[in-house]
N, C-alpha and C positions, 0 to 999 in steps of 0.2 A: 256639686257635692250631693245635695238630693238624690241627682239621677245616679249616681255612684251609689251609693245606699240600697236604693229600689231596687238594683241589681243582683245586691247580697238575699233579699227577701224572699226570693224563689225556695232557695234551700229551707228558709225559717218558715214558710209557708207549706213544703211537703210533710215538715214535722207535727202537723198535727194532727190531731185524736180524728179524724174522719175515717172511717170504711175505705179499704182504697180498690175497690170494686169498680170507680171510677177517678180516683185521686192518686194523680201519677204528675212529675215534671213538668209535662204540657201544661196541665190546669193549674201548677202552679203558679208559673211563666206568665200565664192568664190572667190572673190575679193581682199583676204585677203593673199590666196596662191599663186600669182606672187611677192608681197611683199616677203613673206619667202622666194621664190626659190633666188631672186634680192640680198636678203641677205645672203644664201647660195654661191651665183657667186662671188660676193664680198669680203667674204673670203677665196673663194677659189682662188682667183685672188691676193688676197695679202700677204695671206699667204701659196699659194701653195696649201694646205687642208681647206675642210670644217671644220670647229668648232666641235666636237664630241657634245656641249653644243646646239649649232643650230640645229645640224641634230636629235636630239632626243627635243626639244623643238617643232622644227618644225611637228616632227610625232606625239608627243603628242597632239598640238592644232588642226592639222588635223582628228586623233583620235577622240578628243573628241568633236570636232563640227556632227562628224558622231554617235557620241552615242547621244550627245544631241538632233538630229534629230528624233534619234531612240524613244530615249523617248518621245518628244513633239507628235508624233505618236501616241502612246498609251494613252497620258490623254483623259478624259471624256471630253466630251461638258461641258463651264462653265456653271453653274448654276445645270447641272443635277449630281444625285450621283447614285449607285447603292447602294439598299437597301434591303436585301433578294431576291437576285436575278431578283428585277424589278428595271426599272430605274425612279425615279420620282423628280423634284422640292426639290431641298434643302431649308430647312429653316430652322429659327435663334428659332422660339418657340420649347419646349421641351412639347409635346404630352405623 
């Protein structure tokens, strides 16, 4: 449930008052990994061991903030599309 939570905080975390000259999704995301670890020590402090359920939660959301990255990388510029190998202005009429 935690690690379900931590997840939702990226977005609550880009909504703040900082400059974002360098405050973008990435450093949210970042933000997001001392939470996990805080919750990993936690139970490893109470119950001796990490959660097998955290520690692979945790590598998943870490995981997949690194593939999301990866992808947001490779979209086109909005508005342009490739179109037989030129790139030009998408539009909604049908030519």
């Amino acid at each position: 449930m935690l690690v379900a939570t931590i997840t939702l905080l990226d977005a609550a975390f880009v909504r703040w008052p900082i400059p974002p000259a360098w405050w973008d999704l990435r450093v949210a995301q970042m933000c997001c990994y001392p939470l996990l670890l805080m919750v990993t020590a936690y139970g490893r402090w109470s119950a001796g061991t990490a959660h097998r359920a955290t520690l692979w939660a945790s590598v998943l959301l870490i995981d997949g903030a690194a593939s999301a990255d990866a992808d947001r990388a490779n979209l086109p510029v909005a508005g342009l599309g490739r179109v037989g190998g030129e790139s030009r202005p998408l539009s909604l009429s049908h030519r």
